[in-house]
C-alpha positions as CSV (number, residue, x, y, z in Angstrom):
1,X,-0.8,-1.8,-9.8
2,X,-1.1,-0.3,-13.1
3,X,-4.4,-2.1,-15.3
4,X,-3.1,-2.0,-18.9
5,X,-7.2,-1.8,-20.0
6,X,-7.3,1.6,-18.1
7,X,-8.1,4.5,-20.8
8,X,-7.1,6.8,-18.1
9,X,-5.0,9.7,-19.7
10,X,-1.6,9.6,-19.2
11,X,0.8,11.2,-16.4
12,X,3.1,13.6,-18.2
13,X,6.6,13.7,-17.4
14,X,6.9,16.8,-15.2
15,X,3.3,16.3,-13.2
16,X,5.7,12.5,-13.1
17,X,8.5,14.1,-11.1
18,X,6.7,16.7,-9.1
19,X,4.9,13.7,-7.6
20,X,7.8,11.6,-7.1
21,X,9.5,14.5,-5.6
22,X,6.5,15.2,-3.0
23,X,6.4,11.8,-2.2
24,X,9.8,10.7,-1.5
25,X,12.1,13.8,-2.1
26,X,15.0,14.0,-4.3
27,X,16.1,10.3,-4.4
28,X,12.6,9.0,-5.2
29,X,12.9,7.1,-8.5
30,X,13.5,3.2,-6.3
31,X,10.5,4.0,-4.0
32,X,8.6,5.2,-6.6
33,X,9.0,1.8,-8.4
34,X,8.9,-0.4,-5.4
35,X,5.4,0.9,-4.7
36,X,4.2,0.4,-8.0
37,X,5.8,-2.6,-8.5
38,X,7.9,-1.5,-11.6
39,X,11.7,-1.2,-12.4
40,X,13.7,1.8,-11.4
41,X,14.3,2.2,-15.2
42,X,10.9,2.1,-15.9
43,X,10.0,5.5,-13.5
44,X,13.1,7.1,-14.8
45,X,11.9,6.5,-18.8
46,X,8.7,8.2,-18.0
47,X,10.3,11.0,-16.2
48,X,12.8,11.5,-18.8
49,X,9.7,11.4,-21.5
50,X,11.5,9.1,-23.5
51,X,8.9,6.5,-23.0
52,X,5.2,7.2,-22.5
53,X,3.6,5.5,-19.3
54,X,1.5,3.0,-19.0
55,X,-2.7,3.4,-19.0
56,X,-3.9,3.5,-15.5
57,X,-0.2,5.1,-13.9
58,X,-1.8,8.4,-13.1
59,X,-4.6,6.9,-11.2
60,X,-2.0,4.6,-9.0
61,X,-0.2,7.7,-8.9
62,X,-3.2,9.4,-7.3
63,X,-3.7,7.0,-5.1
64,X,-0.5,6.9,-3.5
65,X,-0.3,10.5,-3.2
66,X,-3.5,10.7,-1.6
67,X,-2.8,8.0,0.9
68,X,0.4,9.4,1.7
69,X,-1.5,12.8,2.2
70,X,-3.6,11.0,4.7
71,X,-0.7,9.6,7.1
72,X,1.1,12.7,7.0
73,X,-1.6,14.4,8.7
74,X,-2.6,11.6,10.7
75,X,1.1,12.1,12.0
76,X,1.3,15.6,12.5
77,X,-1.7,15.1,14.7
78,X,0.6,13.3,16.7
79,X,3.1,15.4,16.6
80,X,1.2,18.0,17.5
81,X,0.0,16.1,20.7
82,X,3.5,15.0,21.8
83,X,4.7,19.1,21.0
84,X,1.8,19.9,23.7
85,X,3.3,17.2,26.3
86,X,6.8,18.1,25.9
87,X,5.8,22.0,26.5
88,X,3.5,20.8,29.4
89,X,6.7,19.0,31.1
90,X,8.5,22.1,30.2
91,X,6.5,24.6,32.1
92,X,6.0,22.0,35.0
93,X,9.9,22.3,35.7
94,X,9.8,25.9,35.3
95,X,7.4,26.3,37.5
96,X,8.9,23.9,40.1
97,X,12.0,25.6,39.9
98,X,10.8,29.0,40.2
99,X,8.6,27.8,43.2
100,X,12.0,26.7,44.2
101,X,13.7,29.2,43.9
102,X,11.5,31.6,45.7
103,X,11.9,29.5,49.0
């Protein structure tokens, strides 16, 4: 992902880990990597500070928190919907068995 031409400035290593935190949790260093195609090692150098980044890694790393951004909304969207069917079907047996009960 990374373009080793990029001039971009460089991710430091706690603005590194607060990303990789958001984005995966506490265990994020391997699906950091995977997604931008680099070794475990690699993420966990750069996090450490004990090697600097390569150019470009704060733009990919923009990028995938953006995207990510993006389908966590579109998914609480949907959550929200199914929240509004489940109480719907809620207050439908409610009422039935109030209804029910008053016979």
């Amino acid at each position: 992902m990374t373009d080793p031409d990029d001039d971009s400035p460089l991710i430091s290593p706690e603005a590194l880990r607060r990303a990789g935190t958001a984005l995966f949790g506490e265990m994020w260093f391997a699906p950091l990597a995977y997604d931008l195609g680099v070794s475990v090692r690699a993420c966990e150098r750069w996090a450490a500070g004990t090697q600097d980044p390569p150019p470009g890694l704060a733009s990919d790393i923009i990028d995938l928190c953006q995207h990510r951004a993006k389908m966590v909304r579109a998914l609480a969207v949907l959550h929200e919907a199914r929240a509004r069917a489940i109480d719907d079907a809620a207050r439908e047996i409610a009422r039935a068995l109030a209804k029910r009960a008053s016979v």
